[in-house]
Biopython code that builds the backbone (N, CA, C, O; Angstrom):
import numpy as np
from Bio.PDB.StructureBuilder import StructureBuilder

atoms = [
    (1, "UNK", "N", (-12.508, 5.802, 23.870)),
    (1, "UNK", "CA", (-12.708, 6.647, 25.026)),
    (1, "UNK", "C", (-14.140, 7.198, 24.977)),
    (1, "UNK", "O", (-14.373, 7.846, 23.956)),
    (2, "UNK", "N", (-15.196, 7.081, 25.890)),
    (2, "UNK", "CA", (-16.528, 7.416, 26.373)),
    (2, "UNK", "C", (-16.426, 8.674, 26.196)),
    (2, "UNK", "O", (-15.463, 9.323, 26.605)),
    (3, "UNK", "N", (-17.432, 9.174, 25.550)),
    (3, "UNK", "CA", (-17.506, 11.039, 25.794)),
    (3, "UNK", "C", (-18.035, 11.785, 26.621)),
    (3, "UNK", "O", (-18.881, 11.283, 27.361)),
    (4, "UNK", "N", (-17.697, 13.250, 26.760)),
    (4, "UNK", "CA", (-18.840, 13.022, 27.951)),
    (4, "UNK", "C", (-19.425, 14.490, 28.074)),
    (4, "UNK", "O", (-19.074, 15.538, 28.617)),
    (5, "UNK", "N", (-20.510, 14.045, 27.289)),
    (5, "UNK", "CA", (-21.087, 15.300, 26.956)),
    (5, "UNK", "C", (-22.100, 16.160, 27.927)),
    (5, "UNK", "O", (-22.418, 15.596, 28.974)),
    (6, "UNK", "N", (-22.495, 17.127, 27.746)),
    (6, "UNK", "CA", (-23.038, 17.968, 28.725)),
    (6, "UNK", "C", (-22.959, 18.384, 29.778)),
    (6, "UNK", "O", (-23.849, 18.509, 30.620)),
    (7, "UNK", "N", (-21.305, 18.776, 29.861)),
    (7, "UNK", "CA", (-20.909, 18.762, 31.302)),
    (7, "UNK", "C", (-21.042, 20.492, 31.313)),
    (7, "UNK", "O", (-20.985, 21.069, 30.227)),
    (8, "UNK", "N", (-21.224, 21.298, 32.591)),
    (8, "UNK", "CA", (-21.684, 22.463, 32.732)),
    (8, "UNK", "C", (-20.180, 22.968, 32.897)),
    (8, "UNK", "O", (-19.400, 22.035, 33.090)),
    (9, "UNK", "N", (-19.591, 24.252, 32.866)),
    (9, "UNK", "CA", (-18.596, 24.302, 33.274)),
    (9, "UNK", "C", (-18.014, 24.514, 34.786)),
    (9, "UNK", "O", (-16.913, 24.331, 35.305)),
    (10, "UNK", "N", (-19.423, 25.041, 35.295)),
    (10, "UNK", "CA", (-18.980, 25.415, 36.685)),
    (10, "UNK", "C", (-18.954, 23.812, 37.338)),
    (10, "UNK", "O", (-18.080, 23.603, 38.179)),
    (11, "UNK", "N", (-19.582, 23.046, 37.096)),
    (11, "UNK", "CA", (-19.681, 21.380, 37.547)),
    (11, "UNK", "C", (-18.102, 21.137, 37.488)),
    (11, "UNK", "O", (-17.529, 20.957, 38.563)),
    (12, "UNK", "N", (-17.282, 21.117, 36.178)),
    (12, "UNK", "CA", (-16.312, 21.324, 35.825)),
    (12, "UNK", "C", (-15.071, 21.532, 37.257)),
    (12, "UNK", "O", (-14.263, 20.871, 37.909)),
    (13, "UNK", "N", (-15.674, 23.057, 37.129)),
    (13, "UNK", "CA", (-14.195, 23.776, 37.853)),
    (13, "UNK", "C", (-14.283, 22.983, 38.934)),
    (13, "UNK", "O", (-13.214, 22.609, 39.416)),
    (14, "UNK", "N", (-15.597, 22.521, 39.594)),
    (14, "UNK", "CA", (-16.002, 22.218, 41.445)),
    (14, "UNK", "C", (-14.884, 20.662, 41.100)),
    (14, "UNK", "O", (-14.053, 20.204, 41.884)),
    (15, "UNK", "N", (-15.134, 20.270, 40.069)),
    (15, "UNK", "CA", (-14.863, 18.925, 40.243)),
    (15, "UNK", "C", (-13.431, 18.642, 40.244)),
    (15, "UNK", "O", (-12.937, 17.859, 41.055)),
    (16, "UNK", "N", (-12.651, 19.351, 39.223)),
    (16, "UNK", "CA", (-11.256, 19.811, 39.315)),
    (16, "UNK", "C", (-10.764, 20.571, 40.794)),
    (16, "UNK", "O", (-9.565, 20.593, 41.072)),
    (17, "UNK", "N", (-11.567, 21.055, 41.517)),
    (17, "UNK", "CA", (-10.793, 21.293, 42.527)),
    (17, "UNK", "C", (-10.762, 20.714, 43.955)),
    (17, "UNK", "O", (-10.057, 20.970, 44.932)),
    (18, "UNK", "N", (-12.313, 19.375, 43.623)),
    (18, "UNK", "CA", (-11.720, 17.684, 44.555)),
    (18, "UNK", "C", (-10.707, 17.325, 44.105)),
    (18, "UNK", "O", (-10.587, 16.138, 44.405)),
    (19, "UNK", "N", (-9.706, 17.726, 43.426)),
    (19, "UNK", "CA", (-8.624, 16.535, 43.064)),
    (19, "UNK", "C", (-7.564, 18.203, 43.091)),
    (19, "UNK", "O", (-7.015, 18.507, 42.032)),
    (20, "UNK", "N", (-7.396, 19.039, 44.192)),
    (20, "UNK", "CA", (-6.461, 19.699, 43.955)),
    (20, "UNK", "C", (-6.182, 20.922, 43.177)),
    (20, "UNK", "O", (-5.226, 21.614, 43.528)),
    (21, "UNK", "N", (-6.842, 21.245, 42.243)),
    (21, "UNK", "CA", (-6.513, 22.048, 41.270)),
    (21, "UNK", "C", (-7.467, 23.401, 41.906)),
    (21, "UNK", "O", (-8.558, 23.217, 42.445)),
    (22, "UNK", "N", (-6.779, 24.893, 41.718)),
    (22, "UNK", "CA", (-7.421, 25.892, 42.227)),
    (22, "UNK", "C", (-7.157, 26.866, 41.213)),
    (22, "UNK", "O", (-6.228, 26.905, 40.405)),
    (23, "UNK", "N", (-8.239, 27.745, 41.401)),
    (23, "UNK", "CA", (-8.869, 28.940, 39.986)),
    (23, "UNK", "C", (-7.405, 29.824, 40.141)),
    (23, "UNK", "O", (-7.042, 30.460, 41.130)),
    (24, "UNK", "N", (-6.733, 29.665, 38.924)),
    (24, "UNK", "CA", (-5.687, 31.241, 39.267)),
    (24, "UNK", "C", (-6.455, 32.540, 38.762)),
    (24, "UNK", "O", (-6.418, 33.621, 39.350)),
    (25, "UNK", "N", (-7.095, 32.304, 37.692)),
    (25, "UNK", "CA", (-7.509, 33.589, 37.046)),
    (25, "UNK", "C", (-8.619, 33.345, 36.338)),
    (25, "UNK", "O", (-8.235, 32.449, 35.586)),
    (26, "UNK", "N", (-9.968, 33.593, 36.030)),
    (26, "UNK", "CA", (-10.720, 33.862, 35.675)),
    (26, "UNK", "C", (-11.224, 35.487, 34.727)),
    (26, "UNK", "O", (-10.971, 36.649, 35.045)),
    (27, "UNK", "N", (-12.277, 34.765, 33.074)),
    (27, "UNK", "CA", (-12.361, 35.829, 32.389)),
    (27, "UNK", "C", (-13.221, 35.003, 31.282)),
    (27, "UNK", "O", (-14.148, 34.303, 31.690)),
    (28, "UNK", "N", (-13.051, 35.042, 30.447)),
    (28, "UNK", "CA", (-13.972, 34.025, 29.154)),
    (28, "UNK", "C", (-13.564, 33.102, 29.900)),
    (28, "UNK", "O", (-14.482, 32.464, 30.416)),
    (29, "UNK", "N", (-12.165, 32.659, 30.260)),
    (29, "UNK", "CA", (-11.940, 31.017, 30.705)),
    (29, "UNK", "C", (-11.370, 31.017, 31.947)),
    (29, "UNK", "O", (-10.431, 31.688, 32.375)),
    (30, "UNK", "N", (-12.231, 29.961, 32.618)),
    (30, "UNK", "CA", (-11.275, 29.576, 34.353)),
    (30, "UNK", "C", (-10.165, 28.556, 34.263)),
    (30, "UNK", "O", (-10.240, 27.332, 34.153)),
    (31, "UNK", "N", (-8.868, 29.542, 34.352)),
    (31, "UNK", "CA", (-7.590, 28.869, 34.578)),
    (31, "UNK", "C", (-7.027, 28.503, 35.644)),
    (31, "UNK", "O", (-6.581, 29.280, 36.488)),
    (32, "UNK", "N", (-6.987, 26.919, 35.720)),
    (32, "UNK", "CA", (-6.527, 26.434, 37.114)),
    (32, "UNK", "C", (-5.286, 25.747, 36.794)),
    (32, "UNK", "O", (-4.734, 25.625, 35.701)),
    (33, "UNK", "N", (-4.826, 25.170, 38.341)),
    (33, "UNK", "CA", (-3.445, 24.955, 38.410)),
    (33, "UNK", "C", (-3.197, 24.261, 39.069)),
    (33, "UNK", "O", (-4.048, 24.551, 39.910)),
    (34, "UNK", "N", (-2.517, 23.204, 39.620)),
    (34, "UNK", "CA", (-2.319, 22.109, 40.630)),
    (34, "UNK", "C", (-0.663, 22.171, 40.443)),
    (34, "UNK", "O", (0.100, 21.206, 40.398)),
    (35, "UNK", "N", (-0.427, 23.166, 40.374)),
    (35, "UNK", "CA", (1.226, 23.437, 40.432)),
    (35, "UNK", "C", (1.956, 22.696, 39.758)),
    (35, "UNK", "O", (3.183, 22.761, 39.843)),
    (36, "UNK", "N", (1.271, 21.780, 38.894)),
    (36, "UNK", "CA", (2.494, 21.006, 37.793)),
    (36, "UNK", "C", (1.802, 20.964, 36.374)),
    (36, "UNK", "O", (2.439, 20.581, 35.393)),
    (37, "UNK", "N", (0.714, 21.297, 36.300)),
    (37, "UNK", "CA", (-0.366, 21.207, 35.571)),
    (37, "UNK", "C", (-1.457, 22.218, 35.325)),
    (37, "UNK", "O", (-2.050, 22.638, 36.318)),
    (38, "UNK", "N", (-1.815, 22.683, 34.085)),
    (38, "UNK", "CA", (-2.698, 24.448, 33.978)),
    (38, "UNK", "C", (-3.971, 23.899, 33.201)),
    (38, "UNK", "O", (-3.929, 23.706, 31.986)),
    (39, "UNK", "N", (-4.805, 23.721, 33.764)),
    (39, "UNK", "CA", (-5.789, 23.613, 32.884)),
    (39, "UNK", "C", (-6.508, 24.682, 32.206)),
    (39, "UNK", "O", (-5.969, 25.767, 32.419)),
    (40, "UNK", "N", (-7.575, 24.753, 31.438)),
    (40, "UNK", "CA", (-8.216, 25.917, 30.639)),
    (40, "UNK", "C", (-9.336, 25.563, 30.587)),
    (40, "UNK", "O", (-9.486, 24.657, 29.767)),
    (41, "UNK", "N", (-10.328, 25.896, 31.152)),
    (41, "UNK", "CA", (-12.201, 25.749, 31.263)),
    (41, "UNK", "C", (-12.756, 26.874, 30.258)),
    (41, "UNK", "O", (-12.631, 28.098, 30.306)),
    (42, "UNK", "N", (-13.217, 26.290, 29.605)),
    (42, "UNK", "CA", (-14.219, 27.712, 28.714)),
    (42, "UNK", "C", (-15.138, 27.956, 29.568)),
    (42, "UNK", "O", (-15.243, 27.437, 30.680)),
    (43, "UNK", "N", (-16.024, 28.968, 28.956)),
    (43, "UNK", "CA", (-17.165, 29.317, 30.390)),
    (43, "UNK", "C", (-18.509, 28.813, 29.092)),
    (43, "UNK", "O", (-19.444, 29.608, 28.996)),
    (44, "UNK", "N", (-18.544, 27.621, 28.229)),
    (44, "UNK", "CA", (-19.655, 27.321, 27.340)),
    (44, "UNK", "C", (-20.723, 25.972, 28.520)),
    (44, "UNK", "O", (-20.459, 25.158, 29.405)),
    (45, "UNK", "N", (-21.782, 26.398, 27.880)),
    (45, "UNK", "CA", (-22.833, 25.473, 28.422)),
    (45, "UNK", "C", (-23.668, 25.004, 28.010)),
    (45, "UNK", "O", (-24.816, 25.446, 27.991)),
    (46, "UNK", "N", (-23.196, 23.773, 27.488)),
    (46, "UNK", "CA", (-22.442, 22.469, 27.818)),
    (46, "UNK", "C", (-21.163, 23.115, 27.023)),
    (46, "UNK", "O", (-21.085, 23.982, 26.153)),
    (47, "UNK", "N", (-20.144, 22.267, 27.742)),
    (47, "UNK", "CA", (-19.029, 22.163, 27.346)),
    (47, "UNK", "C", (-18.583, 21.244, 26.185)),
    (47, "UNK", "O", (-18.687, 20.057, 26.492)),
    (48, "UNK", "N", (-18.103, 21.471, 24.905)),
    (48, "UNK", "CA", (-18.292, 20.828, 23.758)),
    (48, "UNK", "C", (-17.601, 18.961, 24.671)),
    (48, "UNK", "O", (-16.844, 18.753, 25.619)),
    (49, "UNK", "N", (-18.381, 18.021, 23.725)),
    (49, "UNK", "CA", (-17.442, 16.920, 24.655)),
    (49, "UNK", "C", (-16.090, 16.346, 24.222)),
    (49, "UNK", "O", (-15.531, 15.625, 25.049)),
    (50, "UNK", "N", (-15.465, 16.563, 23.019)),
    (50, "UNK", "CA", (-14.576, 16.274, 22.128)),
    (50, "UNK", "C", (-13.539, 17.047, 23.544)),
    (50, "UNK", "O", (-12.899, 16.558, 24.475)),
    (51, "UNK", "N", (-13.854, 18.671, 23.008)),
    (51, "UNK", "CA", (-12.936, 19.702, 24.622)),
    (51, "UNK", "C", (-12.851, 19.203, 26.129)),
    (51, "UNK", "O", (-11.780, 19.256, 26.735)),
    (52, "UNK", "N", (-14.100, 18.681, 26.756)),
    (52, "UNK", "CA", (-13.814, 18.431, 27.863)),
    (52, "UNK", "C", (-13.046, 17.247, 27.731)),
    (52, "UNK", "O", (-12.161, 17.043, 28.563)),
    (53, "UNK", "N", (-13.278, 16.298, 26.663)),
    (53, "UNK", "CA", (-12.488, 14.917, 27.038)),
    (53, "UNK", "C", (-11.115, 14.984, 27.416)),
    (53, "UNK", "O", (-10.414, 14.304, 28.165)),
    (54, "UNK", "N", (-10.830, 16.411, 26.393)),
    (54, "UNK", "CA", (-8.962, 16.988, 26.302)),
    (54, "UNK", "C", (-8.481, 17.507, 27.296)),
    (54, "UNK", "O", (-7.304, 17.345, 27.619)),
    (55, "UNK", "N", (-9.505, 18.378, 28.092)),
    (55, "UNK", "CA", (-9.225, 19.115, 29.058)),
    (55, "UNK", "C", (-9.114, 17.974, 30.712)),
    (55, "UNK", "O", (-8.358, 18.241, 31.646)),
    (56, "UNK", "N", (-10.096, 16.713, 30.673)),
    (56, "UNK", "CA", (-9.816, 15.510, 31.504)),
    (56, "UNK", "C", (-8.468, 14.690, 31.392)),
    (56, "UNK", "O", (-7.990, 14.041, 32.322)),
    (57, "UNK", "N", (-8.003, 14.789, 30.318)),
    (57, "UNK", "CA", (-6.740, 13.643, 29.735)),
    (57, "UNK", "C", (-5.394, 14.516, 29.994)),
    (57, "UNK", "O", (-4.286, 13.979, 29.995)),
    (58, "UNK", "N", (-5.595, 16.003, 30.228)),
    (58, "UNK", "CA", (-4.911, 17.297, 30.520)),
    (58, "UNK", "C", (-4.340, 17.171, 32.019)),
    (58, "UNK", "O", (-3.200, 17.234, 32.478)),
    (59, "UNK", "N", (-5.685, 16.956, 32.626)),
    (59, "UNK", "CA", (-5.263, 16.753, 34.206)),
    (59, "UNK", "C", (-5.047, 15.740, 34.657)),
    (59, "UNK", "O", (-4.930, 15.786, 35.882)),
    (60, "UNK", "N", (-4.875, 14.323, 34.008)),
    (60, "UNK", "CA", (-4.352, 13.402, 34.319)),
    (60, "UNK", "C", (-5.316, 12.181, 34.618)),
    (60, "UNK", "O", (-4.972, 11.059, 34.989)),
    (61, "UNK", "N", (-6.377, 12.564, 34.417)),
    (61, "UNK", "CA", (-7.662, 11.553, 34.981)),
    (61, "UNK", "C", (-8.255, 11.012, 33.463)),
    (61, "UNK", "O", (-7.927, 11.221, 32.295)),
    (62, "UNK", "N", (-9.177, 10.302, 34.057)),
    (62, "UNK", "CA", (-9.642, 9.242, 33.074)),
    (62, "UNK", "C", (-11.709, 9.623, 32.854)),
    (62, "UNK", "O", (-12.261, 10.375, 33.656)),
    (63, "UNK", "N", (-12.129, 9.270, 32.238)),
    (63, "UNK", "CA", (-13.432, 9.806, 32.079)),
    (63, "UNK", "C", (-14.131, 9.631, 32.709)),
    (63, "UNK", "O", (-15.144, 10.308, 32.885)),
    (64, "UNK", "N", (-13.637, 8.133, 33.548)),
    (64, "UNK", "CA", (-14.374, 7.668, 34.675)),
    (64, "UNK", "C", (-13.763, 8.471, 36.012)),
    (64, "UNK", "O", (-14.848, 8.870, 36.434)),
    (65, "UNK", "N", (-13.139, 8.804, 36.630)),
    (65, "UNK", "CA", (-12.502, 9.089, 37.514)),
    (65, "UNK", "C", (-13.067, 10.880, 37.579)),
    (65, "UNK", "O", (-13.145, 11.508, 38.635)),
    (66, "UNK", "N", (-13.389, 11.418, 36.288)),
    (66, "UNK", "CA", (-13.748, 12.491, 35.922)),
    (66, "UNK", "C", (-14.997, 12.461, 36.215)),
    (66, "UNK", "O", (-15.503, 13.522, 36.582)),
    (67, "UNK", "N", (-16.033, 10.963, 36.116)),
    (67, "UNK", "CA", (-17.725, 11.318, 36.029)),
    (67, "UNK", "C", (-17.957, 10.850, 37.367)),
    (67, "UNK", "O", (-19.147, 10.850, 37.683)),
    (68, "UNK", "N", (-16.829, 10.294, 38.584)),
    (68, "UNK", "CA", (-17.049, 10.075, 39.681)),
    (68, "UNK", "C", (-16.934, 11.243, 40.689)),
    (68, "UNK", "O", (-17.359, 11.249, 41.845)),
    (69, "UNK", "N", (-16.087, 12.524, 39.844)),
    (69, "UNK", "CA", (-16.074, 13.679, 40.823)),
    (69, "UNK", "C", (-17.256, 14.705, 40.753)),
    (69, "UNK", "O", (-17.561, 15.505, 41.638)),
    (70, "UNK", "N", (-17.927, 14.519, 39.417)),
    (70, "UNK", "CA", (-18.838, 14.988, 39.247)),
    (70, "UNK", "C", (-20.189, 15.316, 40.340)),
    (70, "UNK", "O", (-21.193, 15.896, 39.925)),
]
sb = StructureBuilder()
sb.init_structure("model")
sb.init_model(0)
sb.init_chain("A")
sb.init_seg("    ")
for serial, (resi, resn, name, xyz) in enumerate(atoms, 1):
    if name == "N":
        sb.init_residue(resn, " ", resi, " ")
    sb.init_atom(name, np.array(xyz, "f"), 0.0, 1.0, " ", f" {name:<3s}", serial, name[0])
structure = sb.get_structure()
């Protein structure tokens, strides 16, 4: 699996919420939700890439599908 490093987090949240997913709560971390599914965004910049890969495979997408919403 491709890594994918240096992703910003706010790039992140925008991109998670083309595919549905909306901020419930915000604080150190933006927690979103697509009603079957909770993701967890740290607010780091860059986002470690090992974490974002987990946090992509979380919401159901693929790394590619992830660097196309970007």
């Amino acid at each position: 699996m491709p890594k994918l490093p240096g992703v910003n987090h706010l790039d992140a949240i925008r991109a998670f919420e083309k595919v549905r997913f909306r901020v419930m709560r915000q604080g150190k971390h933006t927690i979103l939700s697509d009603g079957a599914r909770i993701l967890t965004i740290p607010h780091h910049n860059p986002i470690n890439a090992i974490t974002m890969g987990n946090i992509v495979r979380d919401a159901g997408l693929t790394n590619d599908e992830f660097r196309k919403l970007l």
